[in-house]
C-alpha positions as CSV (number, residue, x, y, z in Angstrom):
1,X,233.1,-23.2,97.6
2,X,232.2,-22.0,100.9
3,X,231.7,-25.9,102.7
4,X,230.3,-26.0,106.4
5,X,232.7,-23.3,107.2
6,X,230.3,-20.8,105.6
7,X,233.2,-18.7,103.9
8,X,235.6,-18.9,101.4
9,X,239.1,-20.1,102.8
10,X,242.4,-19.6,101.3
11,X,245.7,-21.2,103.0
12,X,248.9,-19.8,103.0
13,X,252.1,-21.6,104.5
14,X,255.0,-19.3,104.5
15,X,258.7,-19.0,104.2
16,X,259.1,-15.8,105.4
17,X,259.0,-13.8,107.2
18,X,259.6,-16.4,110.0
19,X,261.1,-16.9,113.0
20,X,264.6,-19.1,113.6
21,X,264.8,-20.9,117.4
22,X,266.2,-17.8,118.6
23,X,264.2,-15.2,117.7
24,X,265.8,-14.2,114.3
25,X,264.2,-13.2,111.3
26,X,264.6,-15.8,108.7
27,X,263.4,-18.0,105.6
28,X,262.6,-21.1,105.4
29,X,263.3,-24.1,103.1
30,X,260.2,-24.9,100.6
31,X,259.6,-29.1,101.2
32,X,258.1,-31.3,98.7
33,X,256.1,-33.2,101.9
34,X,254.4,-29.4,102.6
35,X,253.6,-28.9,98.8
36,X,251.9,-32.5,98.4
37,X,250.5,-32.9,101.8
38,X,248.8,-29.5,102.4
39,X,247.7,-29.7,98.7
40,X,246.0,-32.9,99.5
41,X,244.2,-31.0,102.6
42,X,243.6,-27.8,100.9
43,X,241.7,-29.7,98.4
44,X,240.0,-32.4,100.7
45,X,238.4,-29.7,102.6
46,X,237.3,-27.4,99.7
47,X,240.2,-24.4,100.1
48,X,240.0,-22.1,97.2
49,X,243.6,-22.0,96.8
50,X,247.0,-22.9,99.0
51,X,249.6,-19.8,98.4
52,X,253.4,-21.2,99.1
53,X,255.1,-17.9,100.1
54,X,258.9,-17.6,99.8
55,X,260.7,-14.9,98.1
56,X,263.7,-16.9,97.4
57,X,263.3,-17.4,93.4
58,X,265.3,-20.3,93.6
59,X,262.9,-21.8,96.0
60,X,260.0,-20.7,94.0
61,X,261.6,-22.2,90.6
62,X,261.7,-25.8,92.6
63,X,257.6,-25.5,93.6
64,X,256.8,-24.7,89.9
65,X,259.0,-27.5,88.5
66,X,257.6,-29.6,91.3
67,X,253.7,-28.7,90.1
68,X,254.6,-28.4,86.9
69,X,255.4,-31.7,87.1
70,X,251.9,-33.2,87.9
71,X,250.4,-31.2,85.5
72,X,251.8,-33.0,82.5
73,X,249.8,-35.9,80.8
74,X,251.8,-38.6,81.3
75,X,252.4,-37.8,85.0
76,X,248.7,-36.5,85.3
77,X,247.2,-39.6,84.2
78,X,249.6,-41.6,86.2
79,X,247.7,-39.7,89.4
80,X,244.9,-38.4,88.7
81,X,243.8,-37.6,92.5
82,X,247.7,-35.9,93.2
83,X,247.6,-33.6,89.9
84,X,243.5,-32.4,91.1
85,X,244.8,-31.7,94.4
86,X,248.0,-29.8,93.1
87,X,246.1,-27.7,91.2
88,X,245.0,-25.5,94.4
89,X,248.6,-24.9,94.9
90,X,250.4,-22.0,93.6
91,X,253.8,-20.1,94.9
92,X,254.1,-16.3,95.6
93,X,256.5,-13.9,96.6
94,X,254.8,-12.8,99.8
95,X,251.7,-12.3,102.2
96,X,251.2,-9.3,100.5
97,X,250.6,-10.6,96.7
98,X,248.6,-13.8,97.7
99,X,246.0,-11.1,99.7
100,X,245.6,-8.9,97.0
101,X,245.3,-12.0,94.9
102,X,242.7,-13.1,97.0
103,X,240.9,-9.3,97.2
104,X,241.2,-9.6,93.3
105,X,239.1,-12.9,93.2
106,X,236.8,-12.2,96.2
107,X,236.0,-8.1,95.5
108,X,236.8,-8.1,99.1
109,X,239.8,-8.1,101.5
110,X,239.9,-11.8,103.6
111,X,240.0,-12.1,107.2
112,X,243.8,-12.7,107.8
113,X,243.9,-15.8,110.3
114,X,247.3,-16.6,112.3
115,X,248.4,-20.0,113.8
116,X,251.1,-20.7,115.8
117,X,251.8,-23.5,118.1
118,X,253.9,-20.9,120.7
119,X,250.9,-18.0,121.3
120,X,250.6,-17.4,125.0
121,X,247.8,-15.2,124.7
122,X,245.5,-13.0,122.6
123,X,244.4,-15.6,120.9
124,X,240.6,-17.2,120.0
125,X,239.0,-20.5,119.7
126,X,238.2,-21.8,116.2
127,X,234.5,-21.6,117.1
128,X,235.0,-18.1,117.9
129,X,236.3,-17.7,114.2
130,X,233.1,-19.4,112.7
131,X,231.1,-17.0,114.1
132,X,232.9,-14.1,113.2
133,X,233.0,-15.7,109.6
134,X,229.5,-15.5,109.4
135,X,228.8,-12.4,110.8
136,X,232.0,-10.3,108.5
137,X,230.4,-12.3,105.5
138,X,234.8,-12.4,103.9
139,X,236.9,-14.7,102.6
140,X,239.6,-16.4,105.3
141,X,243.1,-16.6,104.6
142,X,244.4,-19.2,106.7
143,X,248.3,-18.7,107.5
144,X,250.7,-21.4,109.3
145,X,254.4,-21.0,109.6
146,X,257.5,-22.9,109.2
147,X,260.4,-23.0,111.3
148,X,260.3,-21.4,114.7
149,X,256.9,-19.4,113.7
150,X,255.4,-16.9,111.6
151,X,257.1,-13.1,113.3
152,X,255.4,-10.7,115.2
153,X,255.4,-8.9,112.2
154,X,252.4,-11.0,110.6
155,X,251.3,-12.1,113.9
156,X,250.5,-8.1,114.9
157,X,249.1,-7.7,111.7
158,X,246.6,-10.1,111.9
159,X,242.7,-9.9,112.3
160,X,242.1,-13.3,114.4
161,X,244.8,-15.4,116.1
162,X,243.8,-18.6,116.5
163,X,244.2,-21.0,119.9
164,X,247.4,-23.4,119.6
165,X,246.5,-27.1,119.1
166,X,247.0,-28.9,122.2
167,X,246.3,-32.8,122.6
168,X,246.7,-35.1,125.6
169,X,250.4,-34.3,126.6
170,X,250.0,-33.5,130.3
171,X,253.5,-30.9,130.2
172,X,251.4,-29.1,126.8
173,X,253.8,-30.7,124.2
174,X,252.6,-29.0,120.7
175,X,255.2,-29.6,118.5
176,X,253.4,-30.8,115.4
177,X,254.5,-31.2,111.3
178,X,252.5,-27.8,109.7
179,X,251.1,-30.7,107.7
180,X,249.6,-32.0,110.7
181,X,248.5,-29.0,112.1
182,X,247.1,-27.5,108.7
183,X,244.9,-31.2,108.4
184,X,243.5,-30.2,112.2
185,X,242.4,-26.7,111.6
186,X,240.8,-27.4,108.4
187,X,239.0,-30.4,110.2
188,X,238.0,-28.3,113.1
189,X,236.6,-25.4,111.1
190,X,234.7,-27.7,108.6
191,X,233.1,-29.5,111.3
């Protein structure tokens, strides 16, 4: 479903690769709040599919136990509205499978989109990456980090960088949940 945003979107919150406070390469823990939360966002505003990315097997064992979960009868019926919106949600290895996942659906490679609450620069606005949705006619894949930040290894990699969210803090203070953040973006590019 493309929605107001005139594209197909695709979210991915990763595990890794991703920055530690000082500067080191690591991964992430997998939360059950990011699962549920960003499931229930990815769904309210029409994402084709949320890719948890973590190569940690152990990790990836606890997201399909987790989804498995809501996907039984009993549990399903129980919560109807949590089991729809889990069923966006899937868990993958890396960037790598969930865009040639996405290429495989699509026919087409998606627009890789970064976020990151600590770019200084060469970045764009969200309205900037409207317009260049509807002009490149692809699928968006949406990432956000964990921890300190997605590296410089995704971040270089990336087609469009968007702008960090920024709200009334006078000294810039940006330091928001990824659940948060994911809710904002997805409300600022469907409206």
């Amino acid at each position: 479903m493309k929605g107001k945003l005139g594209a197909k979107l695709y979210i991915g919150l990763v595990h890794h690769p991703i920055n530690n406070k000082h500067g080191e390469v690591v991964t992430t823990s997998v939360t059950n709040l990011d699962i549920h939360d960003i499931s229930r966002s990815a769904k309210t505003f029409g994402a084709e599919q949320y890719f948890i990315v973590t190569p940690l097997k152990v990790q990836q064992k606890l997201v399909k136990r987790i989804l498995g979960h809501w996907e039984g009868d009993k549990s399903s019926a129980y919560n109807p509205d949590r089991s729809n919106a889990l069923s966006a949600a899937s868990v993958v290895d890396s960037i790598e499978i969930a865009k040639n996942k996405i290429k495989e659906i699509e026919g087409q490679e998606a627009l890789l989109v970064v976020t990151g609450a600590n770019f200084e620069d060469g970045f764009d606005t969200v309205n900037a990456l409207k317009e260049k949705l509807k002009i490149d006619n692809r699928p968006c894949f949406l990432l956000f980090g964990t921890g300190w930040g997605l590296h410089a290894s995704v971040t270089d990699g990336a087609d469009f960088k968007l702008e960090p969210l920024y709200g009334a803090d006078e000294n810039g203070y940006n330091h928001l949940s990824v659940r948060s953040a994911v809710a904002i973006y997805l409300d600022r590019l469907q409206s």
